[in-house]
C-alpha positions in Angstrom: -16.1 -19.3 -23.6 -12.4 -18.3 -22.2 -11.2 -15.6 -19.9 -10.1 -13.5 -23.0 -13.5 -13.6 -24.5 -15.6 -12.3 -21.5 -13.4 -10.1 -20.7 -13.4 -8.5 -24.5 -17.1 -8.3 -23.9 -17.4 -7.0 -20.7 -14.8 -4.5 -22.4 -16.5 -4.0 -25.1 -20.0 -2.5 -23.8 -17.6 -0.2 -21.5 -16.4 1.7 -24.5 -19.2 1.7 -26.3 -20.4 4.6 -23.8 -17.5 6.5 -24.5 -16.1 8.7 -27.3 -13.6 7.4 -29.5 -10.8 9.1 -28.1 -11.6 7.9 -24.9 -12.1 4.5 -26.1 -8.7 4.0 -28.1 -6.9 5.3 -24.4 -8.8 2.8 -22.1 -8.4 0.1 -25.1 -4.6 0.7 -24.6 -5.1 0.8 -20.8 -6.8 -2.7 -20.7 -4.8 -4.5 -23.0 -2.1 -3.9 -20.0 -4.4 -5.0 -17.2 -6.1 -7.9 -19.4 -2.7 -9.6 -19.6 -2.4 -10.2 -15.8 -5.4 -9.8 -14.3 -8.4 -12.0 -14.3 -12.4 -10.7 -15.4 -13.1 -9.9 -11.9 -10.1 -7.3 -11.1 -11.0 -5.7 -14.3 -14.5 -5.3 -13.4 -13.4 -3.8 -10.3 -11.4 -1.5 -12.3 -14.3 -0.3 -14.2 -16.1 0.3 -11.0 -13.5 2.4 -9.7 -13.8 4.1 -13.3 -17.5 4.4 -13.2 -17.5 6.1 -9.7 -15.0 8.6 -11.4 -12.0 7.6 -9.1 -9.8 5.9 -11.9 -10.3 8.5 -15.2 -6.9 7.1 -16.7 -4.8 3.9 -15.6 -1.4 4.2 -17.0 2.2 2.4 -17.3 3.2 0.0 -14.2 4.9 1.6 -11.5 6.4 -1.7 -9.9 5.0 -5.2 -10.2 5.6 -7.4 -7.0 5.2 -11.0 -6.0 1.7 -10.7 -4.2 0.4 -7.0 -6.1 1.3 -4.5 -8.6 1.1 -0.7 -8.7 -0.2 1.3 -11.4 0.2 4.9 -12.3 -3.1 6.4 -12.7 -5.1 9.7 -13.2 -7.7 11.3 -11.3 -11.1 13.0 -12.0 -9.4 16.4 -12.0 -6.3 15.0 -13.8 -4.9 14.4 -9.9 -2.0 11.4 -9.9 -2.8 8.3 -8.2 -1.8 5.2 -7.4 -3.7 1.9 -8.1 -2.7 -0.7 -6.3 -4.0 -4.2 -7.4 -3.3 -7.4 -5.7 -3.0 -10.4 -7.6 -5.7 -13.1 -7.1 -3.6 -16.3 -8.2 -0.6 -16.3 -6.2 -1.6 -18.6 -3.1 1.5 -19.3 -1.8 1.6 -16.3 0.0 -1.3 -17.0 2.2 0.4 -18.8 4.8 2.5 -15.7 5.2 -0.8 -13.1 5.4 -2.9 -15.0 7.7 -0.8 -14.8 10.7 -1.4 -10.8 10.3 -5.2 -11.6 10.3 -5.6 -14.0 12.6 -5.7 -12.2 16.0 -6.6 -9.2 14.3 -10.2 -8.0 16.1 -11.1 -6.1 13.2 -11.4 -9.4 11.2 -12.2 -12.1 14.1 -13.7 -14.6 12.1 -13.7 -13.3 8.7 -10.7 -15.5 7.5 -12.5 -17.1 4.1 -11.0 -20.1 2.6 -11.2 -18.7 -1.0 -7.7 -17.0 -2.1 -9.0 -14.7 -4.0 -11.5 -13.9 -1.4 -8.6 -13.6 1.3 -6.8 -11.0 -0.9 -10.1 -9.2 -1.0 -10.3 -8.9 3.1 -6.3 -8.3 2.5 -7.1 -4.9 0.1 -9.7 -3.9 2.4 -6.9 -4.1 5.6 -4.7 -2.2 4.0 -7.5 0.9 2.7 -8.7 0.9 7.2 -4.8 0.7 8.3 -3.6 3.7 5.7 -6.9 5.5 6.5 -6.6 5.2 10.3 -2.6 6.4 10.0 -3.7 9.5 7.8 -5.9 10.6 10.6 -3.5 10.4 13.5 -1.4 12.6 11.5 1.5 10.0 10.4 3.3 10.8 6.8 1.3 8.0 4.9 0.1 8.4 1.3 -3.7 9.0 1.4 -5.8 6.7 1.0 -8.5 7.5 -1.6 -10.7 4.4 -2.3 -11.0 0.7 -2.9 -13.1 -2.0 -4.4 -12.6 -5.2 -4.4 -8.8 -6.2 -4.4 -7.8 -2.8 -6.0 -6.5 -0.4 -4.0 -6.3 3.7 -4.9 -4.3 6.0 -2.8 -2.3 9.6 -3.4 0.5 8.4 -6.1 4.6 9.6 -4.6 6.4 10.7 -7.0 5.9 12.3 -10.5 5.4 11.4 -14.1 4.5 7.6 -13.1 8.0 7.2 -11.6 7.5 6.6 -7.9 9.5 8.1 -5.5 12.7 6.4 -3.9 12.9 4.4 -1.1 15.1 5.4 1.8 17.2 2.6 1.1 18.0 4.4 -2.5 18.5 8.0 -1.7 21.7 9.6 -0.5 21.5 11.9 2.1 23.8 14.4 4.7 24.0 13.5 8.3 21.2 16.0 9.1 19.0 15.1 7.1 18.8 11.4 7.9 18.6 12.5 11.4 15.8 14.5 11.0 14.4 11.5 9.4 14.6 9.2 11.4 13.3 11.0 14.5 10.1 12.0 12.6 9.9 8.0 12.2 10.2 7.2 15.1 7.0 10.2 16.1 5.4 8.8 13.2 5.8 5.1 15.2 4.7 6.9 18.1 1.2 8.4 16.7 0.4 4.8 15.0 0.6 3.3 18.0 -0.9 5.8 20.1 -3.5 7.3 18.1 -4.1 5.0 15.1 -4.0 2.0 17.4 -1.9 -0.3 14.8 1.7 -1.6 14.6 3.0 -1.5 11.3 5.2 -5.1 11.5 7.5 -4.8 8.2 9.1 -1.3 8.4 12.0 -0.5 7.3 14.0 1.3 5.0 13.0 -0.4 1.9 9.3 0.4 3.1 9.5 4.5 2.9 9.6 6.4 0.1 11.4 9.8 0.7 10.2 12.8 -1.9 10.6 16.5 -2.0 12.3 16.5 2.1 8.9 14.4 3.0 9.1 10.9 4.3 6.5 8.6 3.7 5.4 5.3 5.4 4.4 2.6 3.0 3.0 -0.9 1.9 1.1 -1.6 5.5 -1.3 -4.2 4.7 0.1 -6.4 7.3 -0.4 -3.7 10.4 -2.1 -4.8 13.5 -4.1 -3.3 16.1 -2.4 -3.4 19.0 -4.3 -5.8 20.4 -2.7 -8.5 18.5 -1.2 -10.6 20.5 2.3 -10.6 18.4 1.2 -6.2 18.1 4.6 -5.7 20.6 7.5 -7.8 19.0 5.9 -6.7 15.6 7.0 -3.2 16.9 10.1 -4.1 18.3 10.9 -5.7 15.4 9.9 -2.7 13.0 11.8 -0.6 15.8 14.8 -2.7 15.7 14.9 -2.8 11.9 14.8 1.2 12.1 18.0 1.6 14.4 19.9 -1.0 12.6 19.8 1.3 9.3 19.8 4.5 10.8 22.8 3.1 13.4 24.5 0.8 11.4 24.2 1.7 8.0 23.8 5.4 8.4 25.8 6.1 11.3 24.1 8.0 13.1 24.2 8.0 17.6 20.7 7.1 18.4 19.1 5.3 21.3 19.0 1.7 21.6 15.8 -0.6 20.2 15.0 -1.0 23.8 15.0 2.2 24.5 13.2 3.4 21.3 10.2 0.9 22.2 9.8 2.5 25.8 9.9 6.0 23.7 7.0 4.8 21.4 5.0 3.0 23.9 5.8 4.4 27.4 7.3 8.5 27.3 
């Protein structure tokens, strides 16, 4: 029997415990996910459903190369967003593991299965937002995760996602103010949360409502990586060459942001 079919039935006995309202919205909501995910992301779905996380899953927000981002509705009709990382597109795990390995959160957990791998690489993400909420940095909040599915506090409004600093167009003050709560933000992951981010930069914060907020970080280390410090400079660098260069604004040097973060 195909994919199609067990995922019908599986389907199938879902809606049957639900009234026909209900079922015509969530028949309309998995037709969506059916045609890109496989049986076992849409099961996780349902869990995330059944535990009354998920009550609606809506239009796509942004579809990437290694995940895509639903819009989605809470229990109390909050909006969230539902991340779900694709299961079938391998070539990217050369490019992952080297933010596992050396990670000592997952010493030895590295599985040969892809799909298990994006599994492990879901769960990283859910710990690193979780431990940057509670040292205080601007991160969406995390809110659950099963599986490879990820659900955190959705930016934005309507199912439109908020800009990325890379799209917005700001005054000279405001990018200033910015970028030095960035660079605090740096600070208390590093300090407090313990991680390096290791891929920020402007196309990875959202900016909504005079709020900055620090996204995709499935790829953060502790920083006892052993690459944890030229991730940072790198992620530091990246920061001062938009704000500098791009922006314009008269900031300190990388160099001398990195002794900021790590040492004053």
């Amino acid at each position: 029997m195909g994919k199609g079919s067990d995922i019908d039935k599986i389907l199938d006995r879902y809606y049957t415990s639900l009234g026909k309202e209900r079922r015509e919205l969530d028949k309309d909501l998995f037709e969506t996910v059916e045609e890109v995910f496989d049986r076992a992301t849409v099961l996780a779905v349902l869990h995330l459903m059944k535990k009354g996380v998920i009550r609606d899953l809506k239009g796509t927000v942004s579809a990437g190369k290694e995940a895509r981002v639903y819009w989605g509705k809470g229990r109390k009709g909050e909006d969230l967003a539902v991340k779900i990382y694709l299961t079938s597109a391998a070539e990217f795990r050369k490019g992952i593991i080297k933010y596992i390995r050396g990670d000592p959160r997952f010493e030895g957990a590295l599985p040969k299965s892809f799909r298990k791998l994006m599994i492990l690489w879901a769960r990283k993400e859910f710990k690193n937002y979780v431990l940057m909420h509670r040292a205080g940095a601007s991160v969406p909040e995390p809110i659950a995760h099963h599986e490879n599915v990820l659900v955190m506090e959705f930016i934005g409004e309507e199912g439109v996602r908020a800009p990325l600093l890379k799209e917005v167009r700001l005054d000279y003050g405001e990018y200033e103010e910015i970028f030095w709560r960035l660079i605090e933000d740096v600070k208390r992951i590093y300090r407090d949360a313990g991680l390096v981010h290791g891929d920020l930069s402007e196309f990875n914060v959202m900016v909504w409502e005079g709020k900055h907020y620090i996204i995709d970080v499935s790829q953060a280390v502790k920083v006892a990586h052993p690459n944890a410090l030229d991730y940072l400079r790198r992620d530091l660098y990246n920061l001062w060459r938009f704000f500098s260069k791009e922006v314009g604004l008269d900031i300190p040097t990388p160099e001398e942001l990195f002794r900021t973060v790590t040492e004053g």
